[in-house]
Structure formats: structure tokens, C-alpha cells
C-alpha positions as CSV (number, residue, x, y, z in Angstrom):
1,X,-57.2,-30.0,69.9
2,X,-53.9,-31.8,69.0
3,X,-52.0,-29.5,65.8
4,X,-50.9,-32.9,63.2
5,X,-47.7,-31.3,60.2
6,X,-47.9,-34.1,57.4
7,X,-44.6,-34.2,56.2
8,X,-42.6,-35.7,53.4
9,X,-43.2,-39.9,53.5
10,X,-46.7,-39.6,54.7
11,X,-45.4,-39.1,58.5
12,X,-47.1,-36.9,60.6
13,X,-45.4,-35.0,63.9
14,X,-47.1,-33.5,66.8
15,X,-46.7,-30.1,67.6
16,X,-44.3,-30.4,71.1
17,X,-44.3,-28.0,74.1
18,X,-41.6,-27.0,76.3
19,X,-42.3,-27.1,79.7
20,X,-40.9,-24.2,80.9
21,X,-40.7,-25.0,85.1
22,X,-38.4,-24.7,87.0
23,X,-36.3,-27.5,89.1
24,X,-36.2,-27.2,93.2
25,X,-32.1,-28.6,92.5
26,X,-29.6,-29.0,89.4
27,X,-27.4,-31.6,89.8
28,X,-24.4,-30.3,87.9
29,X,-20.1,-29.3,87.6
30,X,-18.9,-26.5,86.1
31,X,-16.3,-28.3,85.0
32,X,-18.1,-30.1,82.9
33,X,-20.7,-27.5,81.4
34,X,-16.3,-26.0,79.2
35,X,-15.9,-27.5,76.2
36,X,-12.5,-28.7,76.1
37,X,-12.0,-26.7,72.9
38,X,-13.3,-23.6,74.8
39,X,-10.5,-20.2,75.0
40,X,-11.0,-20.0,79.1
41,X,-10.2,-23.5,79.1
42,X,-7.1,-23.2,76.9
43,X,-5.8,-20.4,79.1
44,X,-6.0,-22.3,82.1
45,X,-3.9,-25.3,80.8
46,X,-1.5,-23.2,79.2
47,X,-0.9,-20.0,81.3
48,X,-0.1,-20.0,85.0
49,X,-1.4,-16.8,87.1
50,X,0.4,-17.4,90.3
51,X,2.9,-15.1,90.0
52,X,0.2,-12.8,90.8
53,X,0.5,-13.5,94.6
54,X,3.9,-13.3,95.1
55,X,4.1,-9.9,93.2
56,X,2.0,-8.3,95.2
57,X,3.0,-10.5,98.7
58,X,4.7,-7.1,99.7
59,X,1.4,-5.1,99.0
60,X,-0.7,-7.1,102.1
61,X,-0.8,-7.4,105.7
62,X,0.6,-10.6,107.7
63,X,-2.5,-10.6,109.9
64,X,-5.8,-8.9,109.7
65,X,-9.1,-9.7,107.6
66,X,-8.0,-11.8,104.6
67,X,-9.1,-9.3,101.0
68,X,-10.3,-10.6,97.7
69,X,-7.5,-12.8,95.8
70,X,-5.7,-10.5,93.2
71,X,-5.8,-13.1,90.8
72,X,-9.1,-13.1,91.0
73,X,-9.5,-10.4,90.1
74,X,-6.8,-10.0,87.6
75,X,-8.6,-13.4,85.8
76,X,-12.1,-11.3,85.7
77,X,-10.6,-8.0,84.3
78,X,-9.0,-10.5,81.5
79,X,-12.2,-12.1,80.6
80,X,-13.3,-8.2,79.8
81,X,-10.7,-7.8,77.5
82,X,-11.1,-11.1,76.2
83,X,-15.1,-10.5,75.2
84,X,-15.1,-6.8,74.8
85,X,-16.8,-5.5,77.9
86,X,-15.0,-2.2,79.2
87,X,-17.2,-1.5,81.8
88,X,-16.3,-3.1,84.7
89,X,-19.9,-3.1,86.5
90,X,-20.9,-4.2,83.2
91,X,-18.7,-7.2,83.7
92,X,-19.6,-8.0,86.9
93,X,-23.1,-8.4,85.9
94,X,-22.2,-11.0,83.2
95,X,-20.2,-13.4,85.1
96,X,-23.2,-13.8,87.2
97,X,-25.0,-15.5,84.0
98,X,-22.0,-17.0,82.5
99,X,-20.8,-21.0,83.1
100,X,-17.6,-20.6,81.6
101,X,-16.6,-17.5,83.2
102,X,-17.3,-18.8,86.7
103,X,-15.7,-22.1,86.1
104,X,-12.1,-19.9,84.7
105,X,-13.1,-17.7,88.0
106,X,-13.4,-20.1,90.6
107,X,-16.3,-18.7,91.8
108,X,-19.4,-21.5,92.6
109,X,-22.9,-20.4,92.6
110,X,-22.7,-20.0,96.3
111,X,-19.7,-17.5,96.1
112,X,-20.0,-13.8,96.1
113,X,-18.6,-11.9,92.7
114,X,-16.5,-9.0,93.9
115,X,-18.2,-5.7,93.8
116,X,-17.1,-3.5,90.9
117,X,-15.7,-0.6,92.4
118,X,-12.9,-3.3,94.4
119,X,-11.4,-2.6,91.1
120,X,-10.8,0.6,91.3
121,X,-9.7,0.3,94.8
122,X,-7.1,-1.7,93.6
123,X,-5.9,0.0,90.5
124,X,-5.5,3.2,92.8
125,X,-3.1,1.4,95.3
126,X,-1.9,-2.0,94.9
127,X,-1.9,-2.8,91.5
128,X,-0.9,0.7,90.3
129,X,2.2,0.5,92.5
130,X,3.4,-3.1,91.6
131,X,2.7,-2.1,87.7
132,X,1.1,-5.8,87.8
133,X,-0.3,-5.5,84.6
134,X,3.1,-4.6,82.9
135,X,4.3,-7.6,84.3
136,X,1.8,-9.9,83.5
137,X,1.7,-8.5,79.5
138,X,5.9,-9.5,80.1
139,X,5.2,-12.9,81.4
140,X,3.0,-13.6,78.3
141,X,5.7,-12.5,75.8
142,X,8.5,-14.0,77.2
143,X,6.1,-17.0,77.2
144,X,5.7,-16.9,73.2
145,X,9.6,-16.2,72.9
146,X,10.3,-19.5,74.9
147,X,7.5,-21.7,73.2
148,X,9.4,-20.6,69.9
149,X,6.4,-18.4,68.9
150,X,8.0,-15.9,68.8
151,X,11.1,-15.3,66.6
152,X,12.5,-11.9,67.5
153,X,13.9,-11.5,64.4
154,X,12.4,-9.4,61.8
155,X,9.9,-6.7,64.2
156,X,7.4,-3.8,62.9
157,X,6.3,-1.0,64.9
158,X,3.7,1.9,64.8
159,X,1.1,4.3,66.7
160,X,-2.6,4.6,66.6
161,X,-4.7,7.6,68.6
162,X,-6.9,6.3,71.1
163,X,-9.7,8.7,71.8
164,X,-9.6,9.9,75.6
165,X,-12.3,9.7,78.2
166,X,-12.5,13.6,77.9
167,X,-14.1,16.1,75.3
168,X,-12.7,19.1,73.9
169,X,-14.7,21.6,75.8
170,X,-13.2,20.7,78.6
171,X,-9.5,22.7,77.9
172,X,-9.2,25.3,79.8
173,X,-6.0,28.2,79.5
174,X,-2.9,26.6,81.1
175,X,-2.4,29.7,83.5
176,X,-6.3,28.9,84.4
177,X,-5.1,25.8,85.7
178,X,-4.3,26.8,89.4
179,X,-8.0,28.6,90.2
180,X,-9.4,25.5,88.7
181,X,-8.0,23.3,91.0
182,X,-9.5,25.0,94.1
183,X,-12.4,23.4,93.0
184,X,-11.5,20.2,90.6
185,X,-9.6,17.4,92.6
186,X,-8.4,16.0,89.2
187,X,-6.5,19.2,88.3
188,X,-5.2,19.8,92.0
189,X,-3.7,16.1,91.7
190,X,-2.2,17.0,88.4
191,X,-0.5,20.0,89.5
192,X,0.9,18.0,92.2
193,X,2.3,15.6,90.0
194,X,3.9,18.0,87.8
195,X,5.7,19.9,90.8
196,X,6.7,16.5,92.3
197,X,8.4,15.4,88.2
198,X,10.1,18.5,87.2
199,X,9.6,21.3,89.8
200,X,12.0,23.7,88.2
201,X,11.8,23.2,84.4
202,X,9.1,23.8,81.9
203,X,7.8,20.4,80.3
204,X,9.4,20.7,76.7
205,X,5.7,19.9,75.1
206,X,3.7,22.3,77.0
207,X,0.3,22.4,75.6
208,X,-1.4,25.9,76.1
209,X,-4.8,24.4,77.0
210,X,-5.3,21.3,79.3
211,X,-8.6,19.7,79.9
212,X,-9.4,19.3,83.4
213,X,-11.3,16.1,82.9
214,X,-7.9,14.8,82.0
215,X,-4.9,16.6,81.9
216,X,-2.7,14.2,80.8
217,X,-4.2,13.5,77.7
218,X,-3.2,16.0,74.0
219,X,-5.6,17.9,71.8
220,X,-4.6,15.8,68.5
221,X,-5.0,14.6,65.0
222,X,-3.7,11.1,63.5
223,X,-4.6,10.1,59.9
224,X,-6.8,13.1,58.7
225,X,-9.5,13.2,61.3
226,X,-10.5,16.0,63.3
227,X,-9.0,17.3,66.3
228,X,-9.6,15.4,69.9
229,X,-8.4,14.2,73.2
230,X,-6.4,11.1,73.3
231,X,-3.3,9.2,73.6
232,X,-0.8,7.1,71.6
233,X,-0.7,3.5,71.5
234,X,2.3,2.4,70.9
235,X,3.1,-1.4,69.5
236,X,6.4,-3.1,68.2
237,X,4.9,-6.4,66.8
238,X,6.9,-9.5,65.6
239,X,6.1,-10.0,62.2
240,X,6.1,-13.9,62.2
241,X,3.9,-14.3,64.8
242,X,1.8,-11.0,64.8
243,X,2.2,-10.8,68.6
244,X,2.9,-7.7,70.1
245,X,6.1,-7.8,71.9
246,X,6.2,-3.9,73.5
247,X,3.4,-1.6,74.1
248,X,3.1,1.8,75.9
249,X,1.3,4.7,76.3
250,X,3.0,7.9,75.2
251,X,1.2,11.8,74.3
252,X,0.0,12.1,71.2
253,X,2.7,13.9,69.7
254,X,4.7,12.7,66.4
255,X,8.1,13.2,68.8
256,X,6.8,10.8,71.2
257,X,6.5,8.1,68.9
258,X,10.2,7.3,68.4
259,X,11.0,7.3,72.0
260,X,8.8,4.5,72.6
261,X,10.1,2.8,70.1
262,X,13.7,2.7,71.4
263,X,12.2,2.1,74.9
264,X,10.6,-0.9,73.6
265,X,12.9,-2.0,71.6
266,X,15.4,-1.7,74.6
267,X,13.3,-3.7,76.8
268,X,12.3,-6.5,74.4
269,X,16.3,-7.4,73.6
270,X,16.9,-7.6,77.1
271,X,14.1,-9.9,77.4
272,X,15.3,-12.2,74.5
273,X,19.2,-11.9,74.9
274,X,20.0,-10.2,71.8
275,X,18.7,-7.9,68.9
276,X,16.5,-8.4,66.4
277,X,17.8,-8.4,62.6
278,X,15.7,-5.6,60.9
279,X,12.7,-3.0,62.0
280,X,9.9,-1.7,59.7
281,X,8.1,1.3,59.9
282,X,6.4,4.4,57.9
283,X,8.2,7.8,57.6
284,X,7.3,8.9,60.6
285,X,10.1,7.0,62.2
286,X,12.7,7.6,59.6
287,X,14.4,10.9,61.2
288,X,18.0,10.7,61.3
289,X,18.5,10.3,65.3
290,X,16.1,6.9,65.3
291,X,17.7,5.6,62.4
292,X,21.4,6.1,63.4
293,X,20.2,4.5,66.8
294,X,18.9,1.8,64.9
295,X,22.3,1.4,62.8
296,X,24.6,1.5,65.8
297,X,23.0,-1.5,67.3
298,X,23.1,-3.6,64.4
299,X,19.5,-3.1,63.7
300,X,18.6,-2.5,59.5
301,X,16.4,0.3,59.1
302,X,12.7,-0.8,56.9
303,X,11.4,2.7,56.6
304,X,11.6,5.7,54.4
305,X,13.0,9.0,55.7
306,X,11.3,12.2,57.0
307,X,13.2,14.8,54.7
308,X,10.2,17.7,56.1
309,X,13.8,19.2,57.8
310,X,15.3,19.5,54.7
311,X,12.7,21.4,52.9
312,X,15.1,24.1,51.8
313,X,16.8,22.3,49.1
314,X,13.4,21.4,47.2
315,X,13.0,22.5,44.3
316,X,15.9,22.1,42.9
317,X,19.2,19.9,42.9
318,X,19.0,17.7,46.2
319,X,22.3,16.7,48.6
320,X,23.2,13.8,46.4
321,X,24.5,16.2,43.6
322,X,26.8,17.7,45.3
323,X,30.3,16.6,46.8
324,X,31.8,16.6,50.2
325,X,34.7,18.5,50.4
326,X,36.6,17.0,53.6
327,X,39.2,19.3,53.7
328,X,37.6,22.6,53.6
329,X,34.3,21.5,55.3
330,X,32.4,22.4,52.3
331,X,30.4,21.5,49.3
332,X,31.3,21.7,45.2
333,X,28.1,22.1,43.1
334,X,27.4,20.2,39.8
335,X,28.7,23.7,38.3
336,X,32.2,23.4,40.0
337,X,31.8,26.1,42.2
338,X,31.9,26.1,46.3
339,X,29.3,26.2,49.0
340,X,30.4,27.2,52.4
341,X,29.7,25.8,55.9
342,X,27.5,28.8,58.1
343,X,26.7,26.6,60.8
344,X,24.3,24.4,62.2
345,X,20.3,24.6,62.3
346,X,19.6,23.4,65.8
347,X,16.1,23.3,65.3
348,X,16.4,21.1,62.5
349,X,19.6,19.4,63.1
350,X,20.9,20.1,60.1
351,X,24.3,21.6,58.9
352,X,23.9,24.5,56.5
353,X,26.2,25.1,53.3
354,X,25.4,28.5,51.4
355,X,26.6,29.7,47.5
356,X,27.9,32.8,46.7
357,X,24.5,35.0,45.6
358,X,27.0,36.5,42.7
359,X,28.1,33.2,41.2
360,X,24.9,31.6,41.6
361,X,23.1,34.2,39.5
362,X,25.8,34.3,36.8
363,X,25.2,30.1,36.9
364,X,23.7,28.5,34.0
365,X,22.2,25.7,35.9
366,X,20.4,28.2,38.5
367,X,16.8,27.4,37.2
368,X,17.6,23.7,37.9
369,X,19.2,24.1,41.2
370,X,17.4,26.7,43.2
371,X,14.8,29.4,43.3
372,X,16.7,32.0,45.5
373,X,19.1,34.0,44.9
374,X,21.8,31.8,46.5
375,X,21.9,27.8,46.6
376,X,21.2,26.8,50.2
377,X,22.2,23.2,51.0
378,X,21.0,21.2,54.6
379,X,22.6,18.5,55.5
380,X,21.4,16.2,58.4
381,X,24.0,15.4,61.1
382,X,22.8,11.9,60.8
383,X,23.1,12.3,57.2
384,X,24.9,9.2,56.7
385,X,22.4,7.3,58.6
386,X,19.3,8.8,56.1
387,X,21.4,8.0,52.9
388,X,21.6,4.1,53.9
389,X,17.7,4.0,54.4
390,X,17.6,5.8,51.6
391,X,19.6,2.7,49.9
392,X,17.7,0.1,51.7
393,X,14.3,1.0,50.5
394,X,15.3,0.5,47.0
395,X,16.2,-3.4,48.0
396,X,13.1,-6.3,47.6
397,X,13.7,-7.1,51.7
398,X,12.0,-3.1,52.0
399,X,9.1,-4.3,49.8
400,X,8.6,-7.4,52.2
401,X,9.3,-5.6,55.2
402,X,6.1,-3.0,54.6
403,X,3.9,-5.7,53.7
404,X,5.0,-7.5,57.3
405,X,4.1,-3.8,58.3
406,X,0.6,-4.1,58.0
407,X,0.1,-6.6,60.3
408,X,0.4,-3.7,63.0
409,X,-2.4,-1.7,62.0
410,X,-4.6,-5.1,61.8
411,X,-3.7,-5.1,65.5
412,X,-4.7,-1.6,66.3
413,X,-8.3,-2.8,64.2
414,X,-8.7,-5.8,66.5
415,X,-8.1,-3.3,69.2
416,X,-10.8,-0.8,68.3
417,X,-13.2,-3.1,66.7
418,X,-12.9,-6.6,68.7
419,X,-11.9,-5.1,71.9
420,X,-13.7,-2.3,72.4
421,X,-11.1,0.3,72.9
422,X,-11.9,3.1,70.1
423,X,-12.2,5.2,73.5
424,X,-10.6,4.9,76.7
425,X,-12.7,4.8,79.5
426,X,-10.0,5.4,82.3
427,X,-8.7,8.7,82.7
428,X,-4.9,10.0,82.9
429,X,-2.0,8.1,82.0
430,X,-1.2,5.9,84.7
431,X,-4.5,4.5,84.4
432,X,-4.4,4.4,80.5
433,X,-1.2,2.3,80.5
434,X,-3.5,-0.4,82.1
435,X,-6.2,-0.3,79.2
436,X,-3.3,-0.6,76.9
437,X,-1.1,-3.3,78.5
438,X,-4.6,-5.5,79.3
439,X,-5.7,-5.4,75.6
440,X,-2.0,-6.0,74.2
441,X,-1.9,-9.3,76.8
442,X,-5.7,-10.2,75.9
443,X,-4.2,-9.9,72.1
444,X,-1.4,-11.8,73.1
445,X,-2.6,-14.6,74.8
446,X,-5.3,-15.5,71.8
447,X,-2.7,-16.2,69.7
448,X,-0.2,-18.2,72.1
449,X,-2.9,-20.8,73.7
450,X,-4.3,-21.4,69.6
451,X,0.2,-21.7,69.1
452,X,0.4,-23.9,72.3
453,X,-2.9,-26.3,70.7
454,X,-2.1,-27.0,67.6
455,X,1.0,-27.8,68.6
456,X,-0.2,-30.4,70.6
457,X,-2.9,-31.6,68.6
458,X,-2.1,-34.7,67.3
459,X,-1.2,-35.7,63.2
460,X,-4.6,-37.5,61.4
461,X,-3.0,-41.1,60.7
462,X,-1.9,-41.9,57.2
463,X,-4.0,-43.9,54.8
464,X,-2.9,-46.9,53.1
């Protein structure tokens, strides 16, 4: 019995059916089935892969059976980035179903999708050793800086902890380490590694437990949540643009997170033939060593300084009211008397000036000025360097400069979030800098081909 819907004019519609069978043949291109607005599409019109072959020429035999084209692969791996899917095998199951992904592949119906552990085959030998993936987050940035996407010129830069592939019942004692690796290959490899880096000094940062799931990564804390496994993921971001222009992969220690900075910073002037103007950052960065490195290269300081060193003057008068007495190497108090030089803190890097304990407790400014029995007064060795950031944050370009600041912890939410990488999934750092540098590019590369079309997109005409 036919189903009749009356609807609104008197009309009546017929209930349709889908006929659900199947076709013997589809007569169809892949090419056609992208929309030309789609983000695999814009990627291939605006970002060449072919230096992918002659990076890793070296890494292949002249003769033998030809392997799987790197950039194939290297174009799959992206699309996981690109759509959030961190497991490989995962992945490889997708692109099966998926028009788009083929057609940005290469790969017809009638062509066989790599298996997914060729992946790991490669990132243990050939990729690892020709650090492709460095290279190809490099080509993209110096990409944006020649498209004029990239300005250079006013750069913000930060950490976030990345959860490792590891939990914390995996530590084990450090002197445990060498029984455990009898059994555990990871460990044995991670003791080799160590004796083949530094075989006759102790690491500075020596952690007292190390998990042998992965030994690389550090029992820490970032941003008041508990204790776990992980890594730092460094970014120095151009604030114009919001594209990352450095990334890397350090321990999660505090310490570490100013020498990436330099390193990136380094690398990233080199890459755009000069410095950039100004560099923003939270206190974490503003210790005296990173900001006189800063100042010596021309670079103005955006961040507040870490004064945790200086401790010992709180409560009570601080550095600036008291006066430098060149000649004697010494201090005069707000009272007129002396403080003397007793040497320097090396721990804290800071130059210490003592009071007499007899003068200071016949002082009438003693509640106001300290809580011992003598004045003790720390002054940084880079003291001049803290005072000018000190200066700079009470200028309008600071304000501006911290709200640019955010833009890098928007990034590290798109990371998490969008990405998919709130928890590695690799293990040990060699491997980790490859999550990081393929999520940085994937990042990157939204943001240049949606630059590259709308600059191309044509003006609507004017109306008369």
C-alpha cells in the first residue's frame, strides 16, 4: 500500500526508497570527487614535497628492489596530524575509506596502502638519521617568511608539558637501572646511549628514578597539576601570523626552557637574515643570563624577571635603595652607612653585600629594611640586564607584547585539543621530536595555504 504526506498547497508526495544495490563498475576520478576549496587540495597547489627524495637519495640503494616512496609516506603521516589520528594503524585504516586522502596520496583503488609498521621501519633508520621531519617543519617556515607571512619581527615564546607514553610506576632507582637492563631492551639501549654522550661526567639533571618504559622522559609538574611523565614542548611563535617559527623537545625541567629558546631563536635569525625586534615571555624566562643574551643581540626583553634568587632581600628595602659605590666595590644604605662585598653566590649568581650587625641594630630604619640581624643585599651579575626589563614592563609596548603572548598557549590548545597530542604516543626523545615537529608543520601549514588563498582570491567587483 503506497504511504501519500498531504502537505502545505494541497500537494501530496510519495514516500521514496533508496535502492540500496550495489553497481558491478563506477565510472569515476578522484580528481574530481576534491572540492577545489578542500585543505589536501590547497596543500597540493601550494606546497611542493620533492625535496623529500633528494634528502633521503643518500639513504637508498642504486640497484635492488625499489621500497615505498618516502613522500608517500611522509604525505600520509601529515594527513594524521592534519585530522587528529595518532595511531598510525589507525590511519591506515582510514585512507582505505577516504576520496580525498587517496587522491592527495596518489594511491588508486587498485594500489596497495603501505602497511603500518613500514613507518616504524623508517622512523628507526632512514628518517631518524636524515632528521626529515626537522627539515620539512624548516621548509614550511621559511615558506611563510618568503610569502611575507611571516614578519620576524615582534616573536613570543613558551613551554607546555606533554604527557609521556609512560606511567609513574614505571621509575625504578637509578642504581637499579643496570639489573634492569639484562632483561628490558629499552633500558639496555638507554644506557648505551648515555655511555656513548658523556661517558665520563655525570648528566647535570640526574633524576634519581627513571622509568624504564621511557627513560628519557622527567617525573614533572607544569601549571599546578599533579606529578607525571612527560616532556616540554617548546614554541617561539610570530605574533603577526601565529605561526610557529621554532619548536623542540627539551626535559621537562624549568632550566631547560631557556636553552631552547636561544637555540631557537638562533636558528630562526639565521633562517631570516637578521633578528627580530622584541621577544615576549612569562617570568619564567626573565633570569638574568637569558635576558642579558637577549640585550646583547639587540633583542628587547617582553617579560618580567624571576627575582626567586634574590629572596634574601625580601622583606625589607630591595636593591634599588641602595647605591653603588664604584670605588670601593660596595653599597651605601638609605641610612648612610656601608655594605661590604663577601663574595659571590654561585648557586644563585648573585653578588653578596653584608652590613655591619652592630650598626644595623643601632639603625632606626632596621624594621623597614631587614628582619636579621645584619642587612644582606644580592645582587645579580646580570643585574643590569634585570633592571632594564624591570623598566620595560612599565612601558604600553609590555602590555601589548603579553597580549600577543597568548597567542602561544592557543597553539599548545590546538595542539592538545585539535591534534590529539595531550599524550605522546612515541617513546624517548628522538622519537618525540617527530610528534612535535609533525604537529608544529601540520599547525603551520593550515595557516600558510588559508595566507597563500586568500591572497589569490580575487576582489568582488565594485557596484555602480
Amino acid at each position: 500500500m503506497l504511504c501519500l504526506i498531504p502537505i502545505v498547497g494541497g500537494l501530496l508526495i510519495m514516500m521514496g526508497q533508496h535502492d540500496r544495490s550495489e553497481a558491478l563498475f563506477y565510472y569515476f576520478r578522484l580528481e574530481d570527487q576534491v572540492p577545489e576549496n578542500h585543505l589536501l587540495r590547497l596543500i597540493e597547489k601550494h606546497i611542493s614535497f620533492e625535496f623529500v627524495r633528494e634528502r633521503l637519495r643518500n639513504s637508498y640503494s642504486e640497484t635492488g628492489r625499489p621500497s615505498i616512496d618516502p613522500e608517500l609516506l611522509l604525505r600520509i603521516l601529515l594527513i594524521g596530524y592534519l585530522y587528529s589520528i595518532t595511531s598510525e594503524r589507525k590511519l591506515v585504516e582510514e585512507l582505505r575509506m577516504h576520496l580525498a586522502w587517496r587522491w592527495f596520496t596518489g594511491l588508486g583503488f587498485d594500489q596497495e596502502i603501505p602497511h603500518h609498521s613500514t613507518f616504524s621501519k623508517n622512523r628507526h633508520g632512514r628518517f631518524e638519521e636524515s632528521k626529515l621531519f626537522e627539515e620539512l617543519f624548516e621548509q614550511i617556515v621559511k615558506q611563510c617568511v618568503e610569502v611575507g607571512l611571516v614578519q620576524g619581527q615582534h616573536l613570543s615564546v613558551d613551554g607546555s608539558f606533554v604527557e609521556a607514553n609512560a606511567s609513574k610506576e614505571s621509575r625504578i632507582p637509578r642504581e637499579q637501572l643496570a639489573e634492569a637492563a639484562q632483561v628490558n631492551q629499552t633500558v639496555r639501549q638507554y644506557l648505551v646511549e648515555l655511555e656513548q654522550q658523556n661517558p665520563t661526567e655525570e648528566p647535570v639533571h640526574q633524576q634519581e628514578q627513571v622509568s624504564t618504559t621511557d627513560p628519557d622522559s622527567t617525573y614533572a609538574t607544569k601549571g599546578g597539576t599533579s606529578a607525571r611523565l612527560g616532556y616540554y614542548d617548546n614554541y617561539l611563535v610570530d605574533n603577526h601570523s601565529c605561526v610557529i617559527v621554532g619548536v623542540q623537545a627539551t626535559a621537562a625541567r624549568m632550566s631547560q626552557e631557556t636553552v631552547a629558546a636561544q637555540d631557537m631563536l638562533t636558528r630562526f635569525s639565521a633562517w631570516q637574515g637578521g633578528e627580530p625586534w622584541s621577544v615576549a615571555a612569562d617570568a619564567t624566562y626573565g633570569n638574568g643570563e637569558f635576558l642579558q643574551w637577549l640585550l646583547d643581540r639587540g633583542i628587547t626583553p617582553y617579560m618580567r624577571t624571576r627575582d626567586s634568587a634574590l629572596r634574601k632581600n625580601n622583606p625589607g628595602y630591595g636593591p634599588e635603595r641602595f647605591t653603588y659605590l664604584p670605588e670601593s666595590n660596595s653599597y651605601r644604605c638609605p641610612a648612610g652607612e656601608q655594605l661590604n662585598y663577601v663574595g659571590l653566590n654561585v648557586r644563585n649568581r648573585a653578588h653578596a653585600y653584608i652590613g655591619s650587625a652592630k650598626r644595623c641594630g643601632a639603625c632606626s630604619q632596621k624594621a623597614q629594611c631587614t628582619s636579621g640581624r645584619y642587612k644582606y643585599l644580592a645582587i645579580h651579575v646580570h643585574e643590569s640586564a634585570r633592571q632594564r626589563a624591570r623598566e620595560l614592563a612599565n612601558t604600553p609596548e609590555f602590555c601589548q607584547a603579553q597580549r600577543e603572548r597568548k597567542k602561544v598557549e592557543a597553539l599548545f590548545a590546538e595542539l592538545k585539543n585539535h591534534i590529539g597530542l595531550r599524550r605522546l604516543r612515541l617513546r624517548r626523545i628522538k622519537f618525540v621530536r617527530e610528534q612535535f615537529f609533525l604537529a608544529a608543520t601540520a599547525q603551520n601549514i593550515k595557516r600558510l595555504v588559508r595566507y597563500l588563498s586568500e591572497s589569490v582570491t580575487p576582489a568582488p567587483a565594485a557596484t555602480t
